[in-house]
TIMI-2910 file (N, C-alpha, C, CB; in pm, 1 decimal, decimal comma, always signed):
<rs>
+----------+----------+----------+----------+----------+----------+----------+----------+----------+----------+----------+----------+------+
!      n_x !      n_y !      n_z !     ca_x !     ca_y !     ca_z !      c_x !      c_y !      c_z !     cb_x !     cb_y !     cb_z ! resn !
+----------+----------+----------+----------+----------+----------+----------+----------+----------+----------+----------+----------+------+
!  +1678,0 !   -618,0 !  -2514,2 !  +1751,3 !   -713,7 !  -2433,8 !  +1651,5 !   -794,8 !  -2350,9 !  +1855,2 !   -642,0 !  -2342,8 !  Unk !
!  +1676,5 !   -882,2 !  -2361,7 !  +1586,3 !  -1036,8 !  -2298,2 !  +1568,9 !   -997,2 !  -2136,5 !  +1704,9 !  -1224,6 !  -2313,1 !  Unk !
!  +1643,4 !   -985,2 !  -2104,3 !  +1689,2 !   -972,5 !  -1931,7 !  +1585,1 !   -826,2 !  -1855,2 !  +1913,1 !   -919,2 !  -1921,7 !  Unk !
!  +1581,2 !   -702,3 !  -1975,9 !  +1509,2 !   -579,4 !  -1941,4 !  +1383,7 !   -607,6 !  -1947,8 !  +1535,1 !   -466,3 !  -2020,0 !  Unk !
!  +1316,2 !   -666,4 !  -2076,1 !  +1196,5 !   -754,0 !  -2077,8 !  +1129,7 !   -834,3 !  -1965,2 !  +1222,9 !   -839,4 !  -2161,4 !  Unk !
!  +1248,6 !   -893,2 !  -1867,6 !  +1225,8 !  -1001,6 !  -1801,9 !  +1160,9 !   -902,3 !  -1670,1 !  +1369,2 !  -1109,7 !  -1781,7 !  Unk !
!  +1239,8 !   -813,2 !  -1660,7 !  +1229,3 !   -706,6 !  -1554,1 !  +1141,0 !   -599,1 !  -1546,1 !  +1332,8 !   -649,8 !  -1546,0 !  Unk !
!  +1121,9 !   -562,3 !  -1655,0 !   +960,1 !   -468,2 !  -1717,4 !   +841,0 !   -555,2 !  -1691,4 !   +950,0 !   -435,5 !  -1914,2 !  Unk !
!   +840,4 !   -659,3 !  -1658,4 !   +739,8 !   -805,7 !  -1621,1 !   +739,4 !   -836,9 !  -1478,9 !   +797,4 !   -955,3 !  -1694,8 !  Unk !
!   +840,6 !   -809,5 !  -1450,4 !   +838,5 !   -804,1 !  -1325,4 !   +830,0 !   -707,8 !  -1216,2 !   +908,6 !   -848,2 !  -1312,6 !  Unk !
!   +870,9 !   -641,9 !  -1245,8 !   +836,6 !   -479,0 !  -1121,8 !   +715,1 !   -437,4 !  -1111,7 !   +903,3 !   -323,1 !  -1163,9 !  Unk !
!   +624,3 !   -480,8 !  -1200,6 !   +507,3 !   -412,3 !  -1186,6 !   +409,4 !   -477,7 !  -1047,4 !   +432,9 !   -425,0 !  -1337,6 !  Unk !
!   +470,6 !   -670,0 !  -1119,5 !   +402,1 !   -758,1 !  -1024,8 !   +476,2 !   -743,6 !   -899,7 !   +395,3 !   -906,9 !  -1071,0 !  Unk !
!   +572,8 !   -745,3 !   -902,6 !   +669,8 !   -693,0 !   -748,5 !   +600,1 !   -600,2 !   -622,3 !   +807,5 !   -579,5 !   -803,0 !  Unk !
!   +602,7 !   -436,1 !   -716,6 !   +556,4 !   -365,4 !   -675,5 !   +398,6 !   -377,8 !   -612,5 !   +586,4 !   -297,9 !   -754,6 !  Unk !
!   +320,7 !   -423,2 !   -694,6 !   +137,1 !   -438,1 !   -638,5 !   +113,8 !   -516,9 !   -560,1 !    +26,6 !   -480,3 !   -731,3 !  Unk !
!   +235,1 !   -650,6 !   -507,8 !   +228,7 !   -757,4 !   -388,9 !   +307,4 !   -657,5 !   -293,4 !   +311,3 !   -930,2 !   -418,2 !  Unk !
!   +310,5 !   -561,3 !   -276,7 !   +354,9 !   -458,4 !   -157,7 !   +290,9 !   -372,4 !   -126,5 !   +455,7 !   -394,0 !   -167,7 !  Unk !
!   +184,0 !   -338,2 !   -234,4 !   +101,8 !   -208,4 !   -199,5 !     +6,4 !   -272,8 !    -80,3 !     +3,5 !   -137,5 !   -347,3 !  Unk !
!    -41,2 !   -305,0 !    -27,5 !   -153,6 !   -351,8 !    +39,1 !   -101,6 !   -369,7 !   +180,3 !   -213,9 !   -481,4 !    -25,3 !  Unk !
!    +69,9 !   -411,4 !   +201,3 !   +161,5 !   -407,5 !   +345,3 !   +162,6 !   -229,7 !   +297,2 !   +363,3 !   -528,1 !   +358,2 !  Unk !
!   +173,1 !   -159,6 !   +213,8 !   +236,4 !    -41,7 !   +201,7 !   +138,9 !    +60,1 !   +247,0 !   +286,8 !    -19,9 !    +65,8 !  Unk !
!     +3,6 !    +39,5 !   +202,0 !    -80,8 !   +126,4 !   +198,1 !   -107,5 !   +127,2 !   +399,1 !   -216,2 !    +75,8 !    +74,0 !  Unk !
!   -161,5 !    -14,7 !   +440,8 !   -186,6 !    -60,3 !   +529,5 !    -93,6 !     -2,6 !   +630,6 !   -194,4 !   -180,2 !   +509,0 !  Unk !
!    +14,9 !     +8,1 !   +631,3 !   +170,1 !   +123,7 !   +673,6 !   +111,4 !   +277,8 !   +716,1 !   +299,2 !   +159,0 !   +495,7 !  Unk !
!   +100,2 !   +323,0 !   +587,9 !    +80,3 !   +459,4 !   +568,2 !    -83,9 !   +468,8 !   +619,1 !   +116,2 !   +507,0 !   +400,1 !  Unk !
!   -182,7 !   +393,0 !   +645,7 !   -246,9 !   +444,3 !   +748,5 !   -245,1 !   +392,1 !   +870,2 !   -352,0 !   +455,1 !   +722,2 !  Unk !
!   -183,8 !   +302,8 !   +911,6 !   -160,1 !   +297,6 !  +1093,9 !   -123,1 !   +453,5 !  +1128,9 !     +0,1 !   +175,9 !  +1155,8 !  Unk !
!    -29,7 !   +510,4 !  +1021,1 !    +19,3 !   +647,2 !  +1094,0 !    -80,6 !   +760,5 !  +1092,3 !   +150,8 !   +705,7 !  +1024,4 !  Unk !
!   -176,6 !   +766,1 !  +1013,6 !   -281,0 !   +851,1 !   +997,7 !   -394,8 !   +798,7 !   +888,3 !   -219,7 !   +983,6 !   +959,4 !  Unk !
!   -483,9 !   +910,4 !   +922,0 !   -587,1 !   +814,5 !   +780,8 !   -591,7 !   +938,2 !   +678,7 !   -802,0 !   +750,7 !   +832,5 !  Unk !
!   -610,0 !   +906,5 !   +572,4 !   -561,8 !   +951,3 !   +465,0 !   -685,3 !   +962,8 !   +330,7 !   -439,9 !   +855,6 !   +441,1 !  Unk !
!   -666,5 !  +1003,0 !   +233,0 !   -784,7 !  +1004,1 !   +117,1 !   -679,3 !   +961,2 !    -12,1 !   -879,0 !  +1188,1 !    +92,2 !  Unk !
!   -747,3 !   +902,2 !   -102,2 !   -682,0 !   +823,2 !   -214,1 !   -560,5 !   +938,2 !   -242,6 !   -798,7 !   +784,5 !   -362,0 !  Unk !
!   -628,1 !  +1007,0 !   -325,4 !   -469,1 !  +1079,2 !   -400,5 !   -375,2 !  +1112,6 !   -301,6 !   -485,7 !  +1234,8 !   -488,0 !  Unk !
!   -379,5 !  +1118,3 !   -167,3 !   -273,4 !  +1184,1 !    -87,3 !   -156,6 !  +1025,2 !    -44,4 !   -366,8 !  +1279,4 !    +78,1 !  Unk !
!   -233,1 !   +928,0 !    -29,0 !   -217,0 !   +810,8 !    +15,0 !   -102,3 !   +767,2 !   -178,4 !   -413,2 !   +720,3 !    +70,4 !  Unk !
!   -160,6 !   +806,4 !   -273,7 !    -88,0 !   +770,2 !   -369,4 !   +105,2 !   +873,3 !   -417,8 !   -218,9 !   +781,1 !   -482,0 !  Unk !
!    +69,5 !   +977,7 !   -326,8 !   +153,0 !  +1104,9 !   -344,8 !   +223,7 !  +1023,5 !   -264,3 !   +111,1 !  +1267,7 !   -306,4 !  Unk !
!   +194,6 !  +1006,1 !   -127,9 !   +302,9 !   +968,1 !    -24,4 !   +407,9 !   +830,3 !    -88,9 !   +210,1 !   +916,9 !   +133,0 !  Unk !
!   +332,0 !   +763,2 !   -109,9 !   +361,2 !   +611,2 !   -146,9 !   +461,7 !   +662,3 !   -250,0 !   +221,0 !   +501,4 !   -209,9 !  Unk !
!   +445,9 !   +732,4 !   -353,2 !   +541,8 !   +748,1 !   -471,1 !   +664,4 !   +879,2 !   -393,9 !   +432,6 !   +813,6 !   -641,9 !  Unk !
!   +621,5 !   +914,8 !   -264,3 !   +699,4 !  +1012,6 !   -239,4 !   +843,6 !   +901,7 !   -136,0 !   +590,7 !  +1154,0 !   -148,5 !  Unk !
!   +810,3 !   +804,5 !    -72,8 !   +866,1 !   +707,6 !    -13,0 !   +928,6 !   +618,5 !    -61,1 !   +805,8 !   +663,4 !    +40,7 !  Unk !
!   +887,9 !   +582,0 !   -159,2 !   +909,6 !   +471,2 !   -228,9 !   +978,9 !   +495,7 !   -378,7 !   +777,7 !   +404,2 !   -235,3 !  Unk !
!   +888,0 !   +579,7 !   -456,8 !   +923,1 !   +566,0 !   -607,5 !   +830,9 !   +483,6 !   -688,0 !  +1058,8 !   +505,2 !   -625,3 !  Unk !
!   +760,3 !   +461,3 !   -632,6 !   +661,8 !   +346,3 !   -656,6 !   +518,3 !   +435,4 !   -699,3 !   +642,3 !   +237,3 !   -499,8 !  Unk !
!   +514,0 !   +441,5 !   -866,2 !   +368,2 !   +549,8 !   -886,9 !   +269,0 !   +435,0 !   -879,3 !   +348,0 !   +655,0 !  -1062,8 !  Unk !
!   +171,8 !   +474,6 !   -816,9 !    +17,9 !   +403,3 !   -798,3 !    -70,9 !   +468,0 !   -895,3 !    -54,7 !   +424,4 !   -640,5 !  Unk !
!   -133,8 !   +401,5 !  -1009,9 !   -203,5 !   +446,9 !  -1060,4 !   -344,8 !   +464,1 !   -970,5 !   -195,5 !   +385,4 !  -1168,1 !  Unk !
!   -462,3 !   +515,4 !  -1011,4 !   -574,0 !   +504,3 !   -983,9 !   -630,7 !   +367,4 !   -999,3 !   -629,7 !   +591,1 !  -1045,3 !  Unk !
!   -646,1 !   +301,8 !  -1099,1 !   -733,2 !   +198,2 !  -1190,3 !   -618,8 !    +97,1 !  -1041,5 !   -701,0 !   +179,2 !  -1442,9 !  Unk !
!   -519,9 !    +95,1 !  -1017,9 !   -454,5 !    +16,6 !   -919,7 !   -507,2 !    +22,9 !   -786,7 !   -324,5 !    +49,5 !   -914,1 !  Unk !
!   -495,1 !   +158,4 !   -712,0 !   -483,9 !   +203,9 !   -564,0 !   -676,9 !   +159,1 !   -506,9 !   -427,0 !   +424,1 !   -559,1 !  Unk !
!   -750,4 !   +201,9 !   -590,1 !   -910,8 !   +223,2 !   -550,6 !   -941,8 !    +84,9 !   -568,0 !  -1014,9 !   +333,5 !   -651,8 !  Unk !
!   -943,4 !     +0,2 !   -659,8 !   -954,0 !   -104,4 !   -600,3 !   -946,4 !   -196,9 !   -509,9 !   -941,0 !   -122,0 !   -625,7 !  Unk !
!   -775,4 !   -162,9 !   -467,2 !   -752,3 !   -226,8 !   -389,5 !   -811,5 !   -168,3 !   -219,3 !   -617,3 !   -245,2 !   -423,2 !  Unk !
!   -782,4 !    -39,9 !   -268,2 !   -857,2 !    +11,7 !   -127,4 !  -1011,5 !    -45,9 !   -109,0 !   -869,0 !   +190,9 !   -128,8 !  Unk !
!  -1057,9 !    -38,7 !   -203,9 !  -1225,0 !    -91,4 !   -208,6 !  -1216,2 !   -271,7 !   -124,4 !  -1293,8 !   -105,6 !   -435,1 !  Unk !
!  -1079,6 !   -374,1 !   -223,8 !  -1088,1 !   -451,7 !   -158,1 !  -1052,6 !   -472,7 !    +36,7 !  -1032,0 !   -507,7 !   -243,2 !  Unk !
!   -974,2 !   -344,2 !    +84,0 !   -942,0 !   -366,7 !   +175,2 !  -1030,7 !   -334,1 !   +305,1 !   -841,4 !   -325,8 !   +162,2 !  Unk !
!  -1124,7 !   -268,1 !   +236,8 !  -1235,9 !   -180,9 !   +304,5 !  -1384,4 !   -322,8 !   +316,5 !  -1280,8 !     -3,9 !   +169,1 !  Unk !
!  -1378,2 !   -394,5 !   +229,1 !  -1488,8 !   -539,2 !   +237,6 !  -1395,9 !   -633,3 !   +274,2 !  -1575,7 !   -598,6 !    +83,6 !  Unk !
!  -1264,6 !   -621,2 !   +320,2 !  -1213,5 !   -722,8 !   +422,2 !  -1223,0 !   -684,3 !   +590,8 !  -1056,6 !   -745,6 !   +383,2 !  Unk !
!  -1287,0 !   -544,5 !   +554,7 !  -1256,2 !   -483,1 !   +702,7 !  -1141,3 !   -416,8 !   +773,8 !  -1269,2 !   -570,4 !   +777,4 !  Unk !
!  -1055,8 !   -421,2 !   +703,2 !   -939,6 !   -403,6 !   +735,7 !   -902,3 !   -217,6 !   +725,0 !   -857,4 !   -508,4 !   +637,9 !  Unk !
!   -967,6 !   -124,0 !   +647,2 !   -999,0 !    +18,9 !   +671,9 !  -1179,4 !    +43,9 !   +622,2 !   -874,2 !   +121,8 !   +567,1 !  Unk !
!  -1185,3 !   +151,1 !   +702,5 !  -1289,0 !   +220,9 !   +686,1 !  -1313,1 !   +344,3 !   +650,6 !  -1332,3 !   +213,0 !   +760,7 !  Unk !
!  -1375,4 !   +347,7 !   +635,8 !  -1404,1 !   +522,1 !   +532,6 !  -1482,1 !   +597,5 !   +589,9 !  -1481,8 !   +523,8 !   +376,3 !  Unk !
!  -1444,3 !   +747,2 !   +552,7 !  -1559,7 !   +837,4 !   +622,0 !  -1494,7 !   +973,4 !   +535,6 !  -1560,1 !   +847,0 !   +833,6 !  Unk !
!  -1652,9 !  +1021,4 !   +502,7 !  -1624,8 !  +1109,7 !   +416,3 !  -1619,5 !  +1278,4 !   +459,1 !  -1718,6 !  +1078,2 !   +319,2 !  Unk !
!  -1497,1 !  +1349,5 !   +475,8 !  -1492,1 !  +1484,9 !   +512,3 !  -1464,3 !  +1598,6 !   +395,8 !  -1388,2 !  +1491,1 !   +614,5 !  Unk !
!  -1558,0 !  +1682,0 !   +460,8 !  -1568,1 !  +1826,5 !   +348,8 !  -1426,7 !  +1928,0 !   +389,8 !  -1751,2 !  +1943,7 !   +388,1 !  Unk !
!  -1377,2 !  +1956,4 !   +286,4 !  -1234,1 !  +2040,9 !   +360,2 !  -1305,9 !  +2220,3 !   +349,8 !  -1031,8 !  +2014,2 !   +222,8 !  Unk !
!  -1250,4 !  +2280,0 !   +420,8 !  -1277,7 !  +2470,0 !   +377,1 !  -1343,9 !  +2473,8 !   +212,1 !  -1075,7 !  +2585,3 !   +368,8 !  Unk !
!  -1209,2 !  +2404,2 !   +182,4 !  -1208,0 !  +2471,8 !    +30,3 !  -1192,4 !  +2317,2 !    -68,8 !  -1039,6 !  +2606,8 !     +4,8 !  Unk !
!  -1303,3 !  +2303,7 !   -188,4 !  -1334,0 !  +2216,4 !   -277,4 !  -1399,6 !  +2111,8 !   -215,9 !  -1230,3 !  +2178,4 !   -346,6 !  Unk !
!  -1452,7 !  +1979,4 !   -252,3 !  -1558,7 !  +1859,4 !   -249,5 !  -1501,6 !  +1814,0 !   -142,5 !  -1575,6 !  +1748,8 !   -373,8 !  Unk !
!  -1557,0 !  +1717,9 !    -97,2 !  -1603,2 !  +1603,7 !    +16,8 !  -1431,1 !  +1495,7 !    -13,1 !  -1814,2 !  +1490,9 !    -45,8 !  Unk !
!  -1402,6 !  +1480,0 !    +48,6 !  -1304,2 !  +1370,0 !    +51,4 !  -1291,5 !  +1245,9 !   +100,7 !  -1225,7 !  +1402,6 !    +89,2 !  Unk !
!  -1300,6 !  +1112,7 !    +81,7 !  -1342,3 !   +998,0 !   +133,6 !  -1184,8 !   +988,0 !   +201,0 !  -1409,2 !   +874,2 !    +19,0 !  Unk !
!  -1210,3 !   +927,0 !   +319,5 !  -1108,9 !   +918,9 !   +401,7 !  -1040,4 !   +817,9 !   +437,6 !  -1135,0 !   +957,4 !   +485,5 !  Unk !
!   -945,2 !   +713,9 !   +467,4 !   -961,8 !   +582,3 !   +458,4 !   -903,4 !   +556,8 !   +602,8 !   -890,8 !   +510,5 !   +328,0 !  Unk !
!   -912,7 !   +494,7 !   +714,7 !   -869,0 !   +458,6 !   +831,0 !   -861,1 !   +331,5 !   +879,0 !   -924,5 !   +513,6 !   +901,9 !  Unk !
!   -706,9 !   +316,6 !   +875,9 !   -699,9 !   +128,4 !   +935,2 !   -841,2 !    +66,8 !  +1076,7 !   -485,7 !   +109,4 !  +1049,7 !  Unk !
!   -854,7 !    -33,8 !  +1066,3 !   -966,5 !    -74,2 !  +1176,5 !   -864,4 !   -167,9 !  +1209,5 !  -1137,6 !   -133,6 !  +1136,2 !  Unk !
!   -888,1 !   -222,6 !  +1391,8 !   -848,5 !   -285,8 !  +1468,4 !   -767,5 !   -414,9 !  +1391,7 !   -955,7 !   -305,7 !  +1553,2 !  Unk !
!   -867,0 !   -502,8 !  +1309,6 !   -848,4 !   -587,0 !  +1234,4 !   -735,1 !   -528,7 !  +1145,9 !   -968,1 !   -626,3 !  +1177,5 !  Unk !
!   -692,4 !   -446,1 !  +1063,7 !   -655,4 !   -392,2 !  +1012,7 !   -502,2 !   -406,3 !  +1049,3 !   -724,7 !   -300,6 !  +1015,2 !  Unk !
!   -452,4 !   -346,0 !  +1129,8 !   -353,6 !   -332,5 !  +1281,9 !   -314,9 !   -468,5 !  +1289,2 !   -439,5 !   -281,5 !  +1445,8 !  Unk !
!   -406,0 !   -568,1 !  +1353,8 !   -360,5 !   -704,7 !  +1366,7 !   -371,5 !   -778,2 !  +1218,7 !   -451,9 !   -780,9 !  +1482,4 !  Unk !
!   -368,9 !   -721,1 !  +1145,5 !   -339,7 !   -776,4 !  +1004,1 !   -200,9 !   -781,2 !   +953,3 !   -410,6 !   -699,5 !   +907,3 !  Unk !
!   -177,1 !   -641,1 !   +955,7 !    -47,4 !   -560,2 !   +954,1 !    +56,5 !   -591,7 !  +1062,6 !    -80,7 !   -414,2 !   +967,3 !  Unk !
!     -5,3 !   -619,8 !  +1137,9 !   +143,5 !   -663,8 !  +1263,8 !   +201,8 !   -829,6 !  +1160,8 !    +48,6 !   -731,3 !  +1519,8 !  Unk !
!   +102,2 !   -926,2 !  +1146,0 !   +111,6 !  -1000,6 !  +1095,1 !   +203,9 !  -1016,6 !   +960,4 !    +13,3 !  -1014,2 !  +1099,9 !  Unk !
!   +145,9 !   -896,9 !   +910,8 !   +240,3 !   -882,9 !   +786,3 !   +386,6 !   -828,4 !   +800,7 !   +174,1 !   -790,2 !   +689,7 !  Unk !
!   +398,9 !   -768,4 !   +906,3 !   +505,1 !   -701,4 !   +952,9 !   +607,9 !   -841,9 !   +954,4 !   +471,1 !   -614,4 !  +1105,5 !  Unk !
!   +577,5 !   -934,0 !  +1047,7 !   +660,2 !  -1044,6 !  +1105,8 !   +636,4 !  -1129,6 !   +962,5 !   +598,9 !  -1122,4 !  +1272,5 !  Unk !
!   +605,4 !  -1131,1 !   +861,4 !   +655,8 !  -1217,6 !   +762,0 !   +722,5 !  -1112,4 !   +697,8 !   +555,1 !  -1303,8 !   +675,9 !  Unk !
!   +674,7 !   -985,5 !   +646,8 !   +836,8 !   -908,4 !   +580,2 !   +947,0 !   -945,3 !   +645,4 !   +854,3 !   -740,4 !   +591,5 !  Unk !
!   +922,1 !   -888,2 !   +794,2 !  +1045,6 !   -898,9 !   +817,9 !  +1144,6 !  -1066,0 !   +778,4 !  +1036,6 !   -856,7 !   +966,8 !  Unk !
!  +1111,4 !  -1138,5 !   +824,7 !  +1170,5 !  -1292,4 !   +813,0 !  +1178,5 !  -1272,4 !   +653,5 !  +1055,2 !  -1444,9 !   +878,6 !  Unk !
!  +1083,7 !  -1244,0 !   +593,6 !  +1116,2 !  -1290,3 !   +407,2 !  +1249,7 !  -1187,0 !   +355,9 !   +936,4 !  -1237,1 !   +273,4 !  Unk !
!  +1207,9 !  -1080,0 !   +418,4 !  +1338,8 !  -1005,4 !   +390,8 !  +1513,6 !  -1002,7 !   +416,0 !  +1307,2 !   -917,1 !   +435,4 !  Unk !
!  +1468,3 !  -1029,8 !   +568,8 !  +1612,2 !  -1089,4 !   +619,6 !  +1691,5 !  -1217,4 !   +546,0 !  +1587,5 !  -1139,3 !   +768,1 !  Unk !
!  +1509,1 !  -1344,8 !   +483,7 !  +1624,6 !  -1387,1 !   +464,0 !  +1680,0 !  -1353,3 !   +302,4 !  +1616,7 !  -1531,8 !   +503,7 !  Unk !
!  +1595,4 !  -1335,4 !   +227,5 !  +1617,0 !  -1276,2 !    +99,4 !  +1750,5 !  -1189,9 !   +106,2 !  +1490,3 !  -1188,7 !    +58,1 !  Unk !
!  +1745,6 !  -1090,2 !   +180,6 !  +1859,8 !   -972,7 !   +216,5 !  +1984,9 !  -1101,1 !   +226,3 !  +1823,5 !   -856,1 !   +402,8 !  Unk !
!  +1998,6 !  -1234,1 !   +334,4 !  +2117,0 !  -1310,7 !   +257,4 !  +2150,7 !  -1354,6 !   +124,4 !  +2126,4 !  -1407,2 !   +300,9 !  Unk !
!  +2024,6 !  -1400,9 !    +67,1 !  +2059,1 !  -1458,5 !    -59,4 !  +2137,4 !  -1350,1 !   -125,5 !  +1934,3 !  -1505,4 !   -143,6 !  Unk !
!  +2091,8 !  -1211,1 !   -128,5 !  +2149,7 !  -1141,6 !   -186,9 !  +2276,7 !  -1069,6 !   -170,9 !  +2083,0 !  -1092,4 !   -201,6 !  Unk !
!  +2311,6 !  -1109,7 !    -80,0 !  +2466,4 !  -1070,8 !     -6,3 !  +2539,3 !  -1158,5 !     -3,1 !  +2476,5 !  -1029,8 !   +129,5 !  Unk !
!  +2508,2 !  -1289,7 !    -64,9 !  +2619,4 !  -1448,9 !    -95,8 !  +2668,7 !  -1395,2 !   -229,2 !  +2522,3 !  -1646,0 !   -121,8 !  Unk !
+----------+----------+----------+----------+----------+----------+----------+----------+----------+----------+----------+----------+------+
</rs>
């Protein structure tokens, strides 16, 4: 069906223009290491983050400044890179906050006419 096609094309691109307000979310509240940051996101959302997706983008968000990294050893198994929103980061995200919100509200009418 033409219409499922149309939509298998689209969710993917949907979904990856949100990860970056999403991720950016989920560390204002704490800082986090890739796979846990990808668990949560699919645990909230429904939304699976591949790898070949999430590290990039984290890589890009980390040479915008916007988180920083620091790498901690747990008790038990390897070193874990850590990712933590920076100031910039915060005032990025507030920013993004006040255009969801407005794009949503008004979207949320279109879709209730």
């Amino acid at each position: 069906m033409l219409s499922d096609q149309i939509i298998d094309r689209w969710l993917p691109q949907f979904r990856k223009g949100l990860l970056e307000f999403i991720i950016l979310l989920k560390l204002k509240q704490n800082m986090s290491y890739g796979y846990e940051i990808a668990s949560e996101i699919k645990n909230l959302t429904s939304i699976e983050v591949a790898e070949g997706t999430l590290y990039p983008l984290l890589n890009r968000l980390k040479r915008d400044g916007l988180v920083q990294t620091e790498w901690k050893t747990a008790e038990v198994g390897t070193p874990r890179k850590y990712y933590q929103i920076t100031d910039a980061g915060i005032e990025t995200l507030d920013k993004m906050k006040v255009i969801w919100t407005n794009t949503h509200s008004s979207v949320l009418k279109m879709v209730m006419q």
